[in-house]
Backbone as ProteinMPNN parsed JSONL, in Angstrom:
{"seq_chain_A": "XXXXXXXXXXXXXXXXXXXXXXXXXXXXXXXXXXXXXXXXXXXXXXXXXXXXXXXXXXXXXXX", "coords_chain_A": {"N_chain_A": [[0.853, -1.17, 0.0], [0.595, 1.94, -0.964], [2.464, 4.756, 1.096], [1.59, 7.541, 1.002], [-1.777, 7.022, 0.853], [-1.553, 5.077, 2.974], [-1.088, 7.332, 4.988], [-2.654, 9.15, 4.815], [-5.504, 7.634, 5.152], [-4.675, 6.775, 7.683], [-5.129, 9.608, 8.926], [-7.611, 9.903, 8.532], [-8.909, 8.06, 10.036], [-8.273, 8.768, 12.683], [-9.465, 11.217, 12.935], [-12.347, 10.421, 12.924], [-12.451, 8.98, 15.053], [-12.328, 10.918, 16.76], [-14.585, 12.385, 16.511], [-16.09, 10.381, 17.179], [-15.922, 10.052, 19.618], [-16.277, 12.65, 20.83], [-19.368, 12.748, 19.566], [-20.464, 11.099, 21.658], [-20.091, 12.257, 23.637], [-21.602, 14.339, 23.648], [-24.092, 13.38, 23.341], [-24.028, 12.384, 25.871], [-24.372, 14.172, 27.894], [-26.277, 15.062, 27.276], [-28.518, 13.148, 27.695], [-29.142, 11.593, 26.332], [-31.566, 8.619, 24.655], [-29.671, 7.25, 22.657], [-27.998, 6.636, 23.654], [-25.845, 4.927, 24.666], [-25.474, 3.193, 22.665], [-23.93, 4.673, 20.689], [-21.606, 4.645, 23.23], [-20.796, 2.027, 22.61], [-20.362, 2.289, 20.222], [-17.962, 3.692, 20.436], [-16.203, 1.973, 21.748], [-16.024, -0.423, 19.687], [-15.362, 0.166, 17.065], [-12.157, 1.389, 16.753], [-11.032, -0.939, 17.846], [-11.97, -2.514, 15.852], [-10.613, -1.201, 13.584], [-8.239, -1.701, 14.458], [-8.183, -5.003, 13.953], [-8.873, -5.281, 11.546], [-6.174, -4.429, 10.223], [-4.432, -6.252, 11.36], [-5.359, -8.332, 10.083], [-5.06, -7.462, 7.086], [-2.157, -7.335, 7.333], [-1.011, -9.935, 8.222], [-2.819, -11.282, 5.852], [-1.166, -10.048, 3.793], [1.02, -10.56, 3.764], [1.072, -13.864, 3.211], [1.456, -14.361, 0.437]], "CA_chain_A": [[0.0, 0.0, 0.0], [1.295, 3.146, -0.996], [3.136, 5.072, 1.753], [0.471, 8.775, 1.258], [-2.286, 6.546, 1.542], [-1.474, 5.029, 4.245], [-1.187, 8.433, 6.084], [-4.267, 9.913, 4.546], [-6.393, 6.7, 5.814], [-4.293, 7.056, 9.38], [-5.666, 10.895, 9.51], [-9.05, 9.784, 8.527], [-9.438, 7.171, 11.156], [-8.041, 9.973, 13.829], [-10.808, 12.112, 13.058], [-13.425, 9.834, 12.897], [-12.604, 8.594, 16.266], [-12.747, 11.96, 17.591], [-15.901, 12.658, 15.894], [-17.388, 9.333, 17.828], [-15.898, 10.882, 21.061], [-17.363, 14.53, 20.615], [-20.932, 12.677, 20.06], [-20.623, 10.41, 22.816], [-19.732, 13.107, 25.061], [-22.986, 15.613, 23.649], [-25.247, 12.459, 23.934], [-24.498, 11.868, 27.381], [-24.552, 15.271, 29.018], [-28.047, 15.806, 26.528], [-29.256, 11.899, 28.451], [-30.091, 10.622, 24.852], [-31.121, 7.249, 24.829], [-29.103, 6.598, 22.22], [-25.974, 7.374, 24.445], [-25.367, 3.678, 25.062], [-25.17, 2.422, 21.326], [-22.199, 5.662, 20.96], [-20.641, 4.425, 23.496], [-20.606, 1.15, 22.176], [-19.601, 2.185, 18.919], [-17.02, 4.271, 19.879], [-15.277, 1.159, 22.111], [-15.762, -1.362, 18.562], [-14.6, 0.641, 16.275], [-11.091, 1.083, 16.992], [-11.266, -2.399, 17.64], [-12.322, -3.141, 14.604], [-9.543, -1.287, 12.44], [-6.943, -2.859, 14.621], [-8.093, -6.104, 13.884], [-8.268, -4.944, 10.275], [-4.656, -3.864, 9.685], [-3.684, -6.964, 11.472], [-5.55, -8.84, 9.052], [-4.364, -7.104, 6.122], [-0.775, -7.817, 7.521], [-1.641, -11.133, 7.428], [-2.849, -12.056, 4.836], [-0.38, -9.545, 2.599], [2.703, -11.833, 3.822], [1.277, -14.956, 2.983], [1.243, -14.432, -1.103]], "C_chain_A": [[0.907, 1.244, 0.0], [0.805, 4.266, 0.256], [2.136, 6.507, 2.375], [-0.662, 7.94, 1.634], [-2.849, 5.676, 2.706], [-1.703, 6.068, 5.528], [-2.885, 9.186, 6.047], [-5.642, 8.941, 5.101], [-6.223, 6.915, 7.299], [-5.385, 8.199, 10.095], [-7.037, 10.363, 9.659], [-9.569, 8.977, 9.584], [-9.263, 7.804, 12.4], [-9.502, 10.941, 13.879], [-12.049, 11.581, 13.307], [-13.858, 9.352, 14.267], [-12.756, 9.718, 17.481], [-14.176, 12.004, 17.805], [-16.777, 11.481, 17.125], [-16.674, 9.977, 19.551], [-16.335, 12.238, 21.517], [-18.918, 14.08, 21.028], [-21.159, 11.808, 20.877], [-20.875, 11.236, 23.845], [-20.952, 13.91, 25.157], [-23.978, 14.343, 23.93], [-25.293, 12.246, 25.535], [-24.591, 12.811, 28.209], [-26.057, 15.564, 28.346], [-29.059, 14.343, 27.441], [-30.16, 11.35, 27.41], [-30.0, 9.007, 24.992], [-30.44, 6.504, 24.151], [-27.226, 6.638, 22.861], [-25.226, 5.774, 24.575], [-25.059, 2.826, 23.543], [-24.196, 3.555, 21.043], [-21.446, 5.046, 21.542], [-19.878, 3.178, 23.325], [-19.878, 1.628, 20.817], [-18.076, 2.463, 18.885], [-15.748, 3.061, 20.839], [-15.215, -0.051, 20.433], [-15.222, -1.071, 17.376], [-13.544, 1.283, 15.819], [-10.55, 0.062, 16.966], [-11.22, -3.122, 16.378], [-11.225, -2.957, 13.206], [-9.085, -1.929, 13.392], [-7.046, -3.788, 13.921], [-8.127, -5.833, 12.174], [-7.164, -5.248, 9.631], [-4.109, -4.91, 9.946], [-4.008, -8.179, 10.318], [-4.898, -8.749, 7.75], [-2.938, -7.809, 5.877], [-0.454, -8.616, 7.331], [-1.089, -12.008, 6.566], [-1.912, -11.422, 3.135], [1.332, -10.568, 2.881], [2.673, -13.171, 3.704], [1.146, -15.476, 1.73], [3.132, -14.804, -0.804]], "O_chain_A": [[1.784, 1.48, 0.831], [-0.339, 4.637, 0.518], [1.892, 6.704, 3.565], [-0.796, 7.94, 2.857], [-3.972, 5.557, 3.196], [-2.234, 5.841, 6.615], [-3.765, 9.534, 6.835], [-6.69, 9.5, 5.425], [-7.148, 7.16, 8.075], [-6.105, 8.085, 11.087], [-7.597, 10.352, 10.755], [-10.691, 9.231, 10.023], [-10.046, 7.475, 13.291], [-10.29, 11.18, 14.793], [-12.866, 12.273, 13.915], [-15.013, 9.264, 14.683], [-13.124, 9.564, 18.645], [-14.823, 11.773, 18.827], [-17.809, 11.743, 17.743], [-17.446, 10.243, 20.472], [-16.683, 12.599, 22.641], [-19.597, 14.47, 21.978], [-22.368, 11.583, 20.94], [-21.67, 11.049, 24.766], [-21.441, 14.23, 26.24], [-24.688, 14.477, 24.926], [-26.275, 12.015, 26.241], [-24.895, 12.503, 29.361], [-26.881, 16.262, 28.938], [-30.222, 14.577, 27.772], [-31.299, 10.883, 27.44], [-29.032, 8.3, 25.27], [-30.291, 5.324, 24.467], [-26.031, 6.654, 22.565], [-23.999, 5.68, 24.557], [-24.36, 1.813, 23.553], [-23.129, 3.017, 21.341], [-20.462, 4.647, 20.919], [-18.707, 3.043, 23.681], [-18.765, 1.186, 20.533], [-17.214, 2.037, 18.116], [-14.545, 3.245, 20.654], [-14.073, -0.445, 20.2], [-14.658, -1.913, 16.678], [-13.602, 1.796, 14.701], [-9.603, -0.122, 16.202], [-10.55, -4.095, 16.033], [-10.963, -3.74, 12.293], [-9.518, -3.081, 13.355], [-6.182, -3.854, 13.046], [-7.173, -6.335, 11.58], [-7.042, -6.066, 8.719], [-3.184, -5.161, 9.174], [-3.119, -8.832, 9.77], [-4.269, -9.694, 7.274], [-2.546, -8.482, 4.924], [0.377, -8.74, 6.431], [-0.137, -12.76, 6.363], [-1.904, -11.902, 2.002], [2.285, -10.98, 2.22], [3.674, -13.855, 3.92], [0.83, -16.653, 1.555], [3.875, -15.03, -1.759]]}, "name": "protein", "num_of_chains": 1, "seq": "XXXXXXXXXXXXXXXXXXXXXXXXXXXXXXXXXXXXXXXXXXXXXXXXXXXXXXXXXXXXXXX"}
């Protein structure tokens, strides 16, 4: 994988994870009931690239 997109995916997954920590944080001082599926999201989806990238890793070293 080329070297810029690597970084430009990095940034994007930085922001995104903000983004789910920003509306976690306004859902739960607002006492939305969706405050509990946020905060779920925002623990699985970190999670989820990791396990990604390690995938990737992987399965790109076993060609």
């Amino acid at each position: 994988m080329n070297r810029r997109l690597k970084s430009i995916l990095s940034i994007l997954c930085i922001l995104i994870i903000i983004g789910l920590l920003a509306a976690t944080i306004v859902l739960a001082i607002k006492g939305s009931p969706n405050f509990m599926g946020m905060l779920a999201l925002t623990i699985i989806f970190p999670i989820f690239v990791w396990a990604m990238v390690h995938f990737y890793k992987f399965f790109k070293n076993d060609r």
